[in-house]
C-alpha positions in Angstrom: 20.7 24.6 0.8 23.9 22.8 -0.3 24.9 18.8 1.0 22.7 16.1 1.4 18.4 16.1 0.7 16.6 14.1 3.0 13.5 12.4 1.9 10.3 14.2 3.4 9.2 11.5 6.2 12.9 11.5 7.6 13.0 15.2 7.3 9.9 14.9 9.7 11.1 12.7 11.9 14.6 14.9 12.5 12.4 17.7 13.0 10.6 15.8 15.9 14.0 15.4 17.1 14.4 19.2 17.0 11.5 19.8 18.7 12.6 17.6 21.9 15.5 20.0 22.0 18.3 17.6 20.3 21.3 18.6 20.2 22.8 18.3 16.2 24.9 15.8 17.6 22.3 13.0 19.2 19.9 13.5 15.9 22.5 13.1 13.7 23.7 9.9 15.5 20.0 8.9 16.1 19.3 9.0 12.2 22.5 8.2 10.2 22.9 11.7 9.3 26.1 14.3 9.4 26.0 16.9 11.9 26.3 20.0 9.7 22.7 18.5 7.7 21.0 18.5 11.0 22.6 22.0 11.6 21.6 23.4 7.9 18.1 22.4 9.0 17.5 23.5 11.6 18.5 26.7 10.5 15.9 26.5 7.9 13.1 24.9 10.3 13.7 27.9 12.7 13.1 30.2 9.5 9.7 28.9 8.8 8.5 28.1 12.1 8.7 24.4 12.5 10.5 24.1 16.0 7.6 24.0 17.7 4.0 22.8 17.1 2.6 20.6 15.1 3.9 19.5 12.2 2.4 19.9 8.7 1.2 16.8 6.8 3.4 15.4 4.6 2.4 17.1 1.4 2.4 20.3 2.9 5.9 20.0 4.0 7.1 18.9 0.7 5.5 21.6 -1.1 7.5 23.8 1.5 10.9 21.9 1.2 10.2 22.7 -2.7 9.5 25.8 -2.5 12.8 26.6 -0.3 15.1 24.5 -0.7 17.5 24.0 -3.9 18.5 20.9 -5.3 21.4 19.4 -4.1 24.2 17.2 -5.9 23.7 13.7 -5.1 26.6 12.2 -2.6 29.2 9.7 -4.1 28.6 6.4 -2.5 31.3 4.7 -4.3 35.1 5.2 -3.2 37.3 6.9 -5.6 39.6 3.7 -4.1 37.5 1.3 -5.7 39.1 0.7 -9.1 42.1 0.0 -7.1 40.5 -2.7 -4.7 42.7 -6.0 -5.8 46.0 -3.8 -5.5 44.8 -2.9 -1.8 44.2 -6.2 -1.1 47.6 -7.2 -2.1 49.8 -4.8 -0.7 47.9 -5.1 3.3 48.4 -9.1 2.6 52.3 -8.5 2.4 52.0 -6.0 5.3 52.3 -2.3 3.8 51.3 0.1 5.6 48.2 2.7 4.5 50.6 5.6 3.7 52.9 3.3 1.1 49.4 2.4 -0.4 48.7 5.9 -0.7 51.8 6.6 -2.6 51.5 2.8 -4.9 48.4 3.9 -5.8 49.4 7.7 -6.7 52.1 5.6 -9.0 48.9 3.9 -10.8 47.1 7.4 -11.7 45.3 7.6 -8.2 43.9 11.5 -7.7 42.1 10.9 -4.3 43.2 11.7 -0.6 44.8 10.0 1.8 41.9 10.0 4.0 39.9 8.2 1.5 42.0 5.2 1.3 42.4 5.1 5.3 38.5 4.5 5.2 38.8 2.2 2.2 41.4 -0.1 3.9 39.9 0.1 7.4 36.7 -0.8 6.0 38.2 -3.9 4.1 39.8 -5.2 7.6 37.4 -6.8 10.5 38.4 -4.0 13.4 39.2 -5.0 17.2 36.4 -5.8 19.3 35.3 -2.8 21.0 35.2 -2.0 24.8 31.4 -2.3 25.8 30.6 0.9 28.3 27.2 0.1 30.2 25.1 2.8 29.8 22.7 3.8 32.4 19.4 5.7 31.5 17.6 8.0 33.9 13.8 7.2 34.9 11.6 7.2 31.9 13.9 8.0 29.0 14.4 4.6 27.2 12.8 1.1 27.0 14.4 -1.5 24.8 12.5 -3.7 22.8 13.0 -7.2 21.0 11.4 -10.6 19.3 12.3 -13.8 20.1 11.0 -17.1 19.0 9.1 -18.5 21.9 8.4 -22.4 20.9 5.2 -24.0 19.7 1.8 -23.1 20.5 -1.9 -24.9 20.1 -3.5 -22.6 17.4 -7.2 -22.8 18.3 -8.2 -23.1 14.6 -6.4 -26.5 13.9 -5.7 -27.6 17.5 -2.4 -28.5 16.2 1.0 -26.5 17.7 2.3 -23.5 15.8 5.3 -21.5 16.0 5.0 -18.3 18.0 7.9 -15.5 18.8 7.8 -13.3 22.0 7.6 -9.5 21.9 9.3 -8.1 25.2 9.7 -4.4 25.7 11.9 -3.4 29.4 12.0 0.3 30.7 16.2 0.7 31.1 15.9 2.5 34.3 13.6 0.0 36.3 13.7 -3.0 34.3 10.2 -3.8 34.8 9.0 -5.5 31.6 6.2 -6.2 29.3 5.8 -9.5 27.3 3.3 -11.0 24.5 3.1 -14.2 23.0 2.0 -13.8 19.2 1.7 -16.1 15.9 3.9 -14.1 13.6 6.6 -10.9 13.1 4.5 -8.8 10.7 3.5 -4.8 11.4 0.4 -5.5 12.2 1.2 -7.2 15.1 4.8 -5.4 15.8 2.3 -2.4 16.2 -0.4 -3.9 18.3 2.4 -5.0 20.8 3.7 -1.6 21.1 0.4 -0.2 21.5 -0.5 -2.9 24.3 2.5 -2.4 26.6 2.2 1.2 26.5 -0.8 1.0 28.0 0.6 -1.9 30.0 3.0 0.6 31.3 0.5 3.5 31.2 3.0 5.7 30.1 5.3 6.7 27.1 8.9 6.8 26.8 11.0 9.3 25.1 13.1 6.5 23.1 12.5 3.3 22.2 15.8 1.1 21.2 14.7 -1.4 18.9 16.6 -4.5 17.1 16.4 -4.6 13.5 13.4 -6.6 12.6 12.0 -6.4 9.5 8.8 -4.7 10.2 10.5 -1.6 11.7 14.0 -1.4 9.7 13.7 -1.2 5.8 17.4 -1.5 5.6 19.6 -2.3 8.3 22.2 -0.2 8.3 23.4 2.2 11.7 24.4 4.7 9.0 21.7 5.8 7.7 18.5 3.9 8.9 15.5 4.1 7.1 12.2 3.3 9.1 9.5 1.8 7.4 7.1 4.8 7.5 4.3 3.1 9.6 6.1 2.9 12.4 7.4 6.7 12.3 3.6 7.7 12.3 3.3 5.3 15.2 6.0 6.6 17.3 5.0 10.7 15.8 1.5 9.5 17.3 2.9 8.7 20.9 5.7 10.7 21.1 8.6 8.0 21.6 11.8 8.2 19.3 13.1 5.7 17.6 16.9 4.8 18.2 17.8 1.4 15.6 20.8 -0.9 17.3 23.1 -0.9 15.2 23.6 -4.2 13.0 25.0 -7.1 14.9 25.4 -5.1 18.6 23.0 -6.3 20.4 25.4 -5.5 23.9 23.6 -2.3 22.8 20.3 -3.4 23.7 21.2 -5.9 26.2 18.6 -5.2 29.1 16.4 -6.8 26.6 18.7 -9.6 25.4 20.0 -10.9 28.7 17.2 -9.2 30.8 14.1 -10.0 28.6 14.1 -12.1 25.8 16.3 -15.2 27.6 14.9 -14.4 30.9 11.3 -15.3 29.7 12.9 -17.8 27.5 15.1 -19.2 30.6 12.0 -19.1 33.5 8.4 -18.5 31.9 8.8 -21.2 28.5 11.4 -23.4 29.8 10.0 -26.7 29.8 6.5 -25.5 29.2 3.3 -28.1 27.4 2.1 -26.4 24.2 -0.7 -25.1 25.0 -3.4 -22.8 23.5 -1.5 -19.2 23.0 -4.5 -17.1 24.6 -3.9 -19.0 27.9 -0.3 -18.5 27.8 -0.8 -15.4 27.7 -2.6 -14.5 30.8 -0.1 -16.4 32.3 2.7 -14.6 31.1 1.0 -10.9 32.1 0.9 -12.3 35.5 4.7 -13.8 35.0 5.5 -10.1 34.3 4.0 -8.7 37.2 4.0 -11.4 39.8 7.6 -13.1 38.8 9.4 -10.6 36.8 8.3 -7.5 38.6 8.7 -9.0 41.9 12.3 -10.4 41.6 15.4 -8.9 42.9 17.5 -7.8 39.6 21.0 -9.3 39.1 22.5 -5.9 37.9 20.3 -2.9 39.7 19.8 -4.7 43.0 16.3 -3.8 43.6 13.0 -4.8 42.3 11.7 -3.6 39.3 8.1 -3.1 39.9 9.3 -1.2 43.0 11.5 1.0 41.2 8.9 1.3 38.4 5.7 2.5 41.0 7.9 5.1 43.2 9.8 7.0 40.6 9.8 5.8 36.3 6.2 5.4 36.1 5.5 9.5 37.0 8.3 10.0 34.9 7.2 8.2 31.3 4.7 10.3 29.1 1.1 10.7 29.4 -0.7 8.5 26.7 -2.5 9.8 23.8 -6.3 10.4 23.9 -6.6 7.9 21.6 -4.7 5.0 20.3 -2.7 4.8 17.1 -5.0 4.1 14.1 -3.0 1.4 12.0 -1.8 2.8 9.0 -0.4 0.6 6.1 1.9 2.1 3.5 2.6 0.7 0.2 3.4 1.5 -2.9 1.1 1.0 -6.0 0.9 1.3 -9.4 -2.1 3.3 -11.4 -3.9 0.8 -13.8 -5.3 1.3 -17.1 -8.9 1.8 -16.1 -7.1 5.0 -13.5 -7.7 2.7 -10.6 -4.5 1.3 -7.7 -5.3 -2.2 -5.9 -5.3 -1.9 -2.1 -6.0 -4.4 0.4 -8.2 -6.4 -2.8 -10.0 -3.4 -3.2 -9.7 -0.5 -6.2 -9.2 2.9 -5.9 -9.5 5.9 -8.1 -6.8 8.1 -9.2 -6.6 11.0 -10.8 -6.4 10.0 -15.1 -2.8 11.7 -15.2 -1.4 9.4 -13.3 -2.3 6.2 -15.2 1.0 4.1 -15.4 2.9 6.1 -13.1 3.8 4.4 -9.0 1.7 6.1 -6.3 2.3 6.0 -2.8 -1.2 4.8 -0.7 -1.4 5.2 3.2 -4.0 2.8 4.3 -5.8 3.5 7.7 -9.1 1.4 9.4 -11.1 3.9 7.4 -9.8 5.9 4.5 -7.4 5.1 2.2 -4.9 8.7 0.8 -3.1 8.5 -2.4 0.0 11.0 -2.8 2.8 11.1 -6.0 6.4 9.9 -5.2 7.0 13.8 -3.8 4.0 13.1 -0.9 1.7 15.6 -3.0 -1.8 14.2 -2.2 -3.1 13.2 -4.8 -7.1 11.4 -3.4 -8.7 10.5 -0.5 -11.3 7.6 -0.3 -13.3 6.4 2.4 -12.2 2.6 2.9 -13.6 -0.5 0.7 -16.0 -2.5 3.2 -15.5 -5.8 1.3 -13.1 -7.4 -1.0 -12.9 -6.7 -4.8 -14.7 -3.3 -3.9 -14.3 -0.2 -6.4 -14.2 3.1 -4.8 -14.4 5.6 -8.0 -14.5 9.1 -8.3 -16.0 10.2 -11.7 -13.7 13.6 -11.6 -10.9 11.1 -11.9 -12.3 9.8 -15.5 -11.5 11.3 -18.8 -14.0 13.9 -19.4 -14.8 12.1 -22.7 -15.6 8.5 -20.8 -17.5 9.9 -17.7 -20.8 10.3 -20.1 -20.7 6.6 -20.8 -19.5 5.6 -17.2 -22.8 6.9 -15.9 -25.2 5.6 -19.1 -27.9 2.4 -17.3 -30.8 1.0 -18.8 -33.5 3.5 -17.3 -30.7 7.0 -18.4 -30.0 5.4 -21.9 -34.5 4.9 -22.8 -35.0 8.2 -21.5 -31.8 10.0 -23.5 -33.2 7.7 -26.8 -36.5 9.8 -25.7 -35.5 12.4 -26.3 -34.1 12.0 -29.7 -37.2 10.6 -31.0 -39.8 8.1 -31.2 -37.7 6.0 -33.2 -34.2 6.2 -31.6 -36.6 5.2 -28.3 -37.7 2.2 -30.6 -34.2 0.9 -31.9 -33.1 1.6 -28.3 -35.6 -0.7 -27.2 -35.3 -3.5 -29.3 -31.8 -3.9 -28.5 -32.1 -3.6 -24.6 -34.9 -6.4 -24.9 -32.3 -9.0 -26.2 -32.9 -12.1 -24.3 -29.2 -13.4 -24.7 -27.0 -10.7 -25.0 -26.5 -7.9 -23.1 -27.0 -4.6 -25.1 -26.4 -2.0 -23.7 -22.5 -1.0 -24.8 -24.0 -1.0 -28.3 -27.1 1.2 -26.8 -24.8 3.7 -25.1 -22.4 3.8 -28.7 -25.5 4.8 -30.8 -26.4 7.5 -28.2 -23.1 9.0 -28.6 -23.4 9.1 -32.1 -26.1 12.5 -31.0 -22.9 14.0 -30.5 -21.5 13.7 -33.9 -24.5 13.4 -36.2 -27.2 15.6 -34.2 -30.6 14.6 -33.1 -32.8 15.2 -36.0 -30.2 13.1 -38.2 -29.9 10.5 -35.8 -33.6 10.1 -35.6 -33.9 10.0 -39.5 -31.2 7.2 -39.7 -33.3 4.8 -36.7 -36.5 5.4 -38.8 -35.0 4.1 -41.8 -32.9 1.2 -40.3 -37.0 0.5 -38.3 -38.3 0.3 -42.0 -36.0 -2.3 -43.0 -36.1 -4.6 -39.7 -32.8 -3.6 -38.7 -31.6 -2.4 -35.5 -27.6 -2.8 -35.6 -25.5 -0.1 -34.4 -23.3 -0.4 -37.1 -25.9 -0.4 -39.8 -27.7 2.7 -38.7 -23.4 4.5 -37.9 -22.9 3.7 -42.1 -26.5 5.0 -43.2 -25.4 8.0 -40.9 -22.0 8.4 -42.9 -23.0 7.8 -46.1 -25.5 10.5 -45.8 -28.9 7.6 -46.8 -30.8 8.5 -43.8 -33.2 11.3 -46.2 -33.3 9.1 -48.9 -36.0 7.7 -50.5 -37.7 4.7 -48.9 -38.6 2.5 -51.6 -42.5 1.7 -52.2 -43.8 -1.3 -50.3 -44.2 -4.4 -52.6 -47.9 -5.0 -53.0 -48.1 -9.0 -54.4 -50.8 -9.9 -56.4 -54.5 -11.6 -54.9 -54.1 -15.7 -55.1 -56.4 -17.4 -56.8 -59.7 -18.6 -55.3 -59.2 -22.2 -53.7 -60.8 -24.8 -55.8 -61.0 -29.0 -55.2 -58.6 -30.8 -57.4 -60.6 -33.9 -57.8 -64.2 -33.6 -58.5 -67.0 -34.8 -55.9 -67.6 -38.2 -58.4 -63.7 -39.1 -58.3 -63.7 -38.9 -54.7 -67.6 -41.2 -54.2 -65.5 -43.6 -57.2 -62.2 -43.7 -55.0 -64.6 -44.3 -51.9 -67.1 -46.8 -52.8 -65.8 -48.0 -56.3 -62.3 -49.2 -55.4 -60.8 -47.0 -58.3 -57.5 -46.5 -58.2 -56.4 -42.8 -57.6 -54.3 -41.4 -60.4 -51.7 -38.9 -58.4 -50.9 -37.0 -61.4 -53.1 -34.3 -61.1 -52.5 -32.9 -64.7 -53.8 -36.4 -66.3 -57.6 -37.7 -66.6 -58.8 -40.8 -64.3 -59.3 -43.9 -65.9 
């Protein structure tokens, strides 16, 4: 397939849109991409079946994309107008036209079209502002969805007030709305909100509008957005679309904007005490229903929880049988001990990939490693506790797994085995009182595999005979070869002499009773 290769989670997210019956030209303007991709694949997703069903996990499908597709050239992001840029600037500054540039620049060597340096001058000049055409949805087919700061809060942990933001999502059709006060814009909570006013709504949409926050856009840019993956699995999970405003538009949105956001803003927190954010809200779910719901809309005319109970509420999609499983991606890289940090917790990966950047998909209970091509590398039941090491001993180099499982009890009974001597040595260094012993232990085991049993055995016995128990000392008897030789004859010392008194009885009684004085040269007479 020739033209552009789309990474594998956007290749699954176009073929969700292929599967809703898209036309090429609303998933190619939903994801940034040109028409005649989307129509190359979904030629090639008819071919091997992937219009309808379920769609394979994402190492399967990259395995198939492999297998089928053919590399493509990379696209040139940079004008072939570029070089040219200050001569551009010039020439529009003094008012010549686009076509005069064309021919300037084909005096200066330029080779390119004229089309490219149409775009290249259009896209150096702010454009007109653009005629805003309200755009009206049919029953459940779109909700919009935003953030907005909301004011302070008491956080019930320091009793002090705290920022908080407001996360409002508004069916188009009926304008009936769902709001939530909440302590901070990360994923986590952008997709706990979704998840709670689905339910609020008991139903899914087919396409959520969403402003460019951070925890859903990795880049903003209407060209070619690129979801953080998270929140594609969430909306694959319930079966909503996502549609990105585009940077900076946000008339495209603006049932939220107007409708949501400053209309909570303008009647629920205007001129509202801080007060503890679990109180507020309750009061804002019954704002939404009570106040919201029940209020005649400036632009439909009717009222939204009306409109949302007679006709968009059968119209939104059922909910799944389960809710969405928050799944963190990241990427890591593979340590030196084989092992990627997640969440404070370690991991095992296979020993190949030691250095290299993995990609890890984090759920409440496992934890799946794949390459940078979404080839699934592990999976791991999730760390309970912090600083927790999940390892899988086929991960290890064959030649470190032996020592990885060596303890006390495995290394005396292996030193058994060798011999009553090797059990000995083994012994005395594992009944260190100071130091721990037992990397040495496990080193003069291994030595079996080198030297042999019987060898290794000879080599302890002789070390024994000479008090010494050092690995190193019995490794050097072992390659010098000493562990047969000779053991030298014990050194037998002669008998001592029989104990005798120095002084005799009668200098002692004279020393006593006589007041003699006692001559401490033992090798000359008394007085």
């Amino acid at each position: 397939m020739s033209g552009r290769r789309i990474e594998t989670m956007e290749l699954r997210e176009l073929l969700r849109y292929l599967q809703l019956e898209s036309s090429n030209r609303q998933a190619a303007a939903a994801l940034g991409l040109d028409r005649r991709t989307v129509g190359r694949y979904r030629q090639w997703a008819a071919q091997h079946g992937l219009l309808e069903g379920p769609l394979p996990p994402p190492e399967a499908l990259q395995a198939l994309v492999e297998s089928t597709l053919s590399e493509a050239p990379p696209p040139q992001s940079i004008s072939t107008v570029t070089p040219y840029r200050d001569l551009v600037l010039r020439l529009r500054q003094e008012g010549v036209e686009i076509a005069a540039i064309y021919a300037r620049l084909g005096e200066q060597g330029f080779q390119g079209s004229y089309q490219a340096v149409y775009r290249f001058v259009k896209a150096l000049e702010p454009g007109k502002p653009e005629v805003v055409v309200r755009i009206e949805t049919p029953p459940g087919a779109e909700a919009q969805v935003d953030f907005g700061y909301a004011g302070k809060f008491i956080d019930p942990h320091t009793g002090t007030p705290r920022k908080a933001w407001v996360f409002v999502m508004t069916l188009s059709w009926s304008r009936h709305q769902y709001a939530e006060l909440v302590w901070d814009q990360s994923l986590a909570t952008w997709i706990q909100c979704h998840r709670h006013a689905l339910e609020f709504f008991e139903g899914v949409p087919q396409r959520l509008v969403i402003d460019n926050l951070k925890a859903a856009i990795i880049r903003a840019c209407f060209d070619d957005p690129q979801v953080q993956v998270t929140y594609r699995e969430c909306a694959e999970h319930y079966g909503f679309l996502i549609a990105p405003c585009r940077p900076r538009t946000p008339q495209h949105k603006g049932k939220v904007e107007q409708g949501g956001v400053h209309y909570v803003k303008r009647n629920f927190l205007a001129g509202r005490d801080p007060q503890p954010l679990s109180e507020a809200n309750v009061a804002l779910q019954q704002w939404c229903l009570n106040t919201a719901g029940l209020r005649t809309h400036g632009t439909t005319k009717a009222v939204p929880m009306t409109r949302f109970v007679s006709t968009e509420r059968q119209a939104l999609q059922p909910l799944p049988a389960t809710p969405y499983d928050l799944s963190v991606w990241k990427i890591a890289k593979v340590a030196r001990d084989g092992h990627i940090t997640f969440d404070n917790a370690y991991y095992s990966v296979p020993c190949a990939q030691v250095g290299c950047q993995v990609q890890v998909r984090g759920s409440s209970t496992t934890v799946r490693i794949y390459d940078q091509d979404y080839h699934l590398l592990t999976t791991h039941t999730r760390a309970t506790e912090p600083g927790g090491r999940v390892t899988k001993m086929e991960h290890l180099p064959p030649e470190k797994v032996a020592g990885a499982l060596l303890d006390r009890p495995t290394c005396q009974a292996t030193a058994a085995e060798i011999g009553p001597a090797t059990a000995q040595v083994v012994q005395q260094l594992l009944d260190d009182p100071a130091i721990e012993r037992l990397r040495p232990v496990i080193s003069l085991l291994r030595l079996r595999e080198t030297y042999g049993d019987a060898r290794l055995e000879a080599a302890c016995t002789r070390a024994l005979h000479f008090n010494e128990y050092r690995y190193g000392m019995i490794k050097r008897i072992l390659q010098q070869g000493q562990e047969h030789a000779p053991l030298p004859a014990p050194v037998n010392p002669s008998a001592p002499p029989p104990r005798t008194f120095v002084r005799s009885a009668a200098e002692l009684l004279g020393h006593l009773f006589g007041g003699e004085v006692w001559n401490c040269d033992t090798n000359s007479s008394p007085n």
